[in-house]
C-alpha positions as semicolon CSV with decimal commas, in nm:
position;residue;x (nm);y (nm);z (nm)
1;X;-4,957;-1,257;-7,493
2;X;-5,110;-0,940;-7,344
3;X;-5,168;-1,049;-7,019
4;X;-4,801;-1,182;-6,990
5;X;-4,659;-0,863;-7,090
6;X;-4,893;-0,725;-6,813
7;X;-4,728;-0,948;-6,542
8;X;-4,372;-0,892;-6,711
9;X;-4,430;-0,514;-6,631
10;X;-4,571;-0,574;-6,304
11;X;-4,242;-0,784;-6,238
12;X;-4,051;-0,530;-6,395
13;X;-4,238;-0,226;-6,144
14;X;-4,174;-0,438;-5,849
15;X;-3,775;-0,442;-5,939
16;X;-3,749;-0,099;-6,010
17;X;-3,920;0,001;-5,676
18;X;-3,662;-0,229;-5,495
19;X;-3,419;-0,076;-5,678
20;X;-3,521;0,267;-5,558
21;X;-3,585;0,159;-5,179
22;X;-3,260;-0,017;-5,162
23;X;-3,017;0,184;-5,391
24;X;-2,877;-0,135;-5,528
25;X;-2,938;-0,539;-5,560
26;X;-2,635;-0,732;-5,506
27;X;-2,845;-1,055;-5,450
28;X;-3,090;-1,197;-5,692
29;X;-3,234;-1,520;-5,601
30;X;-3,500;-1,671;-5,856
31;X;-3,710;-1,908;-5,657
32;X;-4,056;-1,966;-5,863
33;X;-4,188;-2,316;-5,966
34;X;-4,520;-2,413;-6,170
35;X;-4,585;-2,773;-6,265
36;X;-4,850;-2,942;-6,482
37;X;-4,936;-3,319;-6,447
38;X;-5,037;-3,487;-6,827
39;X;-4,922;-3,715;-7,030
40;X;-4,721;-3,584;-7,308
41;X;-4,908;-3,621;-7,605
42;X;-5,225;-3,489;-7,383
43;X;-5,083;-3,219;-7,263
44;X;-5,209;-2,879;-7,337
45;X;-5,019;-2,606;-7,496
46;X;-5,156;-2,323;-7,278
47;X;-5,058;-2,561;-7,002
48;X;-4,686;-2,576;-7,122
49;X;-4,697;-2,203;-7,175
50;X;-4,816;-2,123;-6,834
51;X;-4,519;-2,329;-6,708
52;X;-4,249;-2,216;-6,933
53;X;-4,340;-1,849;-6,848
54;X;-4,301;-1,868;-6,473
55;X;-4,023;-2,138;-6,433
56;X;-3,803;-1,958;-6,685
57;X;-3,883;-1,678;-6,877
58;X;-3,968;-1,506;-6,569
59;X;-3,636;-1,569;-6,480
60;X;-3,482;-1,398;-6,744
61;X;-3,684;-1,066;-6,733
62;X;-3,616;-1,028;-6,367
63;X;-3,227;-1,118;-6,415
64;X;-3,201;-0,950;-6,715
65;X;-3,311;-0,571;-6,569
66;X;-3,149;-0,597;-6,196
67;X;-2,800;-0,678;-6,418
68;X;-2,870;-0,387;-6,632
69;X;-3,017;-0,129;-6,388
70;X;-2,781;-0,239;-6,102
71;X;-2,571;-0,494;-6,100
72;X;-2,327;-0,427;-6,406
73;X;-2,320;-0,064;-6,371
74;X;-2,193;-0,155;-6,015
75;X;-1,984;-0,473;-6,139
76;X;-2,094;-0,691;-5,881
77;X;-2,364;-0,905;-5,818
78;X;-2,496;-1,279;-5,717
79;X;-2,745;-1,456;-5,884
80;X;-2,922;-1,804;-5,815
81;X;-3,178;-2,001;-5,972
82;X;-3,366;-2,264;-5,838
83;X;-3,390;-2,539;-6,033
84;X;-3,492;-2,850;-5,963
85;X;-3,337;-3,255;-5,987
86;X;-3,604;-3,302;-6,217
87;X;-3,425;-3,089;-6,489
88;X;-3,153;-3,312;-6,458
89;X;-3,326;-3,635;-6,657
90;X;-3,650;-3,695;-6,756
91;X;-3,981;-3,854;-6,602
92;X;-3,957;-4,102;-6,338
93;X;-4,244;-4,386;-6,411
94;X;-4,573;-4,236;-6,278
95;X;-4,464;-3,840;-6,303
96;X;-4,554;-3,732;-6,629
97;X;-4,456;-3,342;-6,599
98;X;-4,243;-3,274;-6,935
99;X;-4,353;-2,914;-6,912
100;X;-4,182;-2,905;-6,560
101;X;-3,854;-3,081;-6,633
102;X;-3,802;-2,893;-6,974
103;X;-3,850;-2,573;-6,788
104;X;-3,554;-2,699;-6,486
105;X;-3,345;-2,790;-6,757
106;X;-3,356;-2,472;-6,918
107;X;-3,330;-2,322;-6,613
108;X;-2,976;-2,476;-6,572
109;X;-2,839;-2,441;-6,911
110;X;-2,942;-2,058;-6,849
111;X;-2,725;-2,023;-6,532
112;X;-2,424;-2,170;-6,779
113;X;-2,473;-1,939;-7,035
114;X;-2,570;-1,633;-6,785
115;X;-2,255;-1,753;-6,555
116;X;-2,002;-1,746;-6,876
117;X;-2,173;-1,434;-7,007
118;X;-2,141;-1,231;-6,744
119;X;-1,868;-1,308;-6,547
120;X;-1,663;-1,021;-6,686
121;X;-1,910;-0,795;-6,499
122;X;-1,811;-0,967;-6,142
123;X;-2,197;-1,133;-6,180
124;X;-2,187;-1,509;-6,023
125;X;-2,463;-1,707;-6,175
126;X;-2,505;-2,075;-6,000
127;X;-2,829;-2,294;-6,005
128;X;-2,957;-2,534;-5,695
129;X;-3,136;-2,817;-5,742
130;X;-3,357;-2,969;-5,486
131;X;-3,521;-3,283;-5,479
132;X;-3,851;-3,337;-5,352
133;X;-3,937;-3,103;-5,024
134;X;-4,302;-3,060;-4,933
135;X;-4,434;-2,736;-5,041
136;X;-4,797;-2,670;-5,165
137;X;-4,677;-2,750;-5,528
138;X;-4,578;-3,117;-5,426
139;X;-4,862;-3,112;-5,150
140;X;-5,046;-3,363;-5,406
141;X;-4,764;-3,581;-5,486
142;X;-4,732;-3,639;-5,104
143;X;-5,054;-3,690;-5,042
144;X;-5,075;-3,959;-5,306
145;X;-4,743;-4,123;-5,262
146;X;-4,670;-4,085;-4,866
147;X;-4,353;-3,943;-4,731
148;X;-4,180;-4,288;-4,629
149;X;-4,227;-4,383;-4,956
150;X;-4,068;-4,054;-5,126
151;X;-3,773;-4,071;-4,893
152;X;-3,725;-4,426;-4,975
153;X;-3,610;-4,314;-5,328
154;X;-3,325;-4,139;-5,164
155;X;-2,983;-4,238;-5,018
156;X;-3,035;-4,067;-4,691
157;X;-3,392;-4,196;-4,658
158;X;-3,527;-3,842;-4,585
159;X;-3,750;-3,545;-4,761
160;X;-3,588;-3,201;-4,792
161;X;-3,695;-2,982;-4,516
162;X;-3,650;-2,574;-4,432
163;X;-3,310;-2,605;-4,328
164;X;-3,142;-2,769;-4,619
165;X;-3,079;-2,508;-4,865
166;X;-2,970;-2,248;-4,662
167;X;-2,628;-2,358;-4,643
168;X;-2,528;-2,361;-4,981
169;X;-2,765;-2,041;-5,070
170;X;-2,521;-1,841;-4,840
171;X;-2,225;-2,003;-4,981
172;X;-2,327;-1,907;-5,346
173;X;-2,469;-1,533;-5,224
174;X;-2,167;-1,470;-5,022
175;X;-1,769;-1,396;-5,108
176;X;-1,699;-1,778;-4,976
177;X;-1,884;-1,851;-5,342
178;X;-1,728;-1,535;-5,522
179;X;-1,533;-1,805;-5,798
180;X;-1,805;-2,026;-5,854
181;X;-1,974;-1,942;-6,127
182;X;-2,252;-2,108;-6,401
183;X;-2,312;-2,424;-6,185
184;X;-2,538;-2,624;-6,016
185;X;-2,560;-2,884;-5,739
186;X;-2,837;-3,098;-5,639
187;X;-2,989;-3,100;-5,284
188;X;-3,186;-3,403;-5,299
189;X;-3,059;-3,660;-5,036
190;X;-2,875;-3,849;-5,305
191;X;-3,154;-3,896;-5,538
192;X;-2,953;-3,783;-5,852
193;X;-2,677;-4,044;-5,768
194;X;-2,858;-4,344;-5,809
195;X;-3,126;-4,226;-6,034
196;X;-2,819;-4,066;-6,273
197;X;-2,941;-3,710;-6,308
């Protein structure tokens, strides 16, 4: 417990300074992802913890003082979470990261509840949800799996690559999104369609 009220005040420092070296944040994007591969009944609490902490509670901290200290003083702001597809369902067969889905999921439900909440204040709250996109996290998974067999899984028989989130991350930080509020939308190549996510 220590040691995460260490980095919440080191997250909390690092806000503030922005705060101070920018005068204001209008644009908060939460974009932080740990994962844990075990089976479910094997799978260790300090593991779950770990997870949990970054892939939401970490969330709420930061969003929680840049609304406060800037955003509904001002009455304006944009916030967006990243997600992920797999908060959408559970496991597929061969993925067993509960830890990791629970965490997405509650990182949607959060951008509902945020969205509703704050909405009064001129806050946006929305949520995107990729699919699978190489990164170091899912550097394993590819490595294992192959990419022509990931992409397979998808519609448009293609991986997520650098330029397929930027579209609807200006749309959601910009006045184009200004009433959308407390939703989500998967960026996956059509994996949630026929998976049912």
């Amino acid at each position: 417990i220590a040691a995460d009220a260490s980095k919440d005040a080191d997250v909390l420092r690092l806000a503030d300074e922005a705060i101070q070296q920018l005068g204001h944040i209008d644009i908060l994007v939460n974009n932080a992802g740990a994962s844990w591969g075990a089976a479910a009944e094997e799978h260790p609490v300090e593991a779950w913890d770990k997870v949990m902490n970054l892939n939401i509670r970490g969330y709420f901290i930061l969003s929680q003082h840049i609304a406060k200290h800037s955003m509904i003083p001002r009455r304006y702001g944009r916030i967006i979470n990243l997600a992920s597809i797999a908060g959408l369902g559970g496991n597929p067969t061969g993925m067993n990261t509960v830890a990791y889905n629970t965490s997405k999921g509650a990182v949607i439900n959060f951008t509902r509840a945020l969205g509703a909440e704050w909405g009064v204040h001129n806050i946006t709250v929305n949520a995107i949800c990729p699919g699978f996109f190489p990164s170091r996290m899912t550097a394993g998974t590819l490595k294992a799996m192959g990419e022509e067999k990931l992409a397979s899984h998808a519609p448009l028989r293609r991986l997520g690559d650098d330029e397929d989130l930027k579209g609807l991350t200006v749309l959601y930080a910009s006045d184009a999104g200004k009433h959308i509020t407390g939703q989500w939308l998967a960026v996956d190549g059509g994996v949630s369609v026929v998976t049912g996510g």
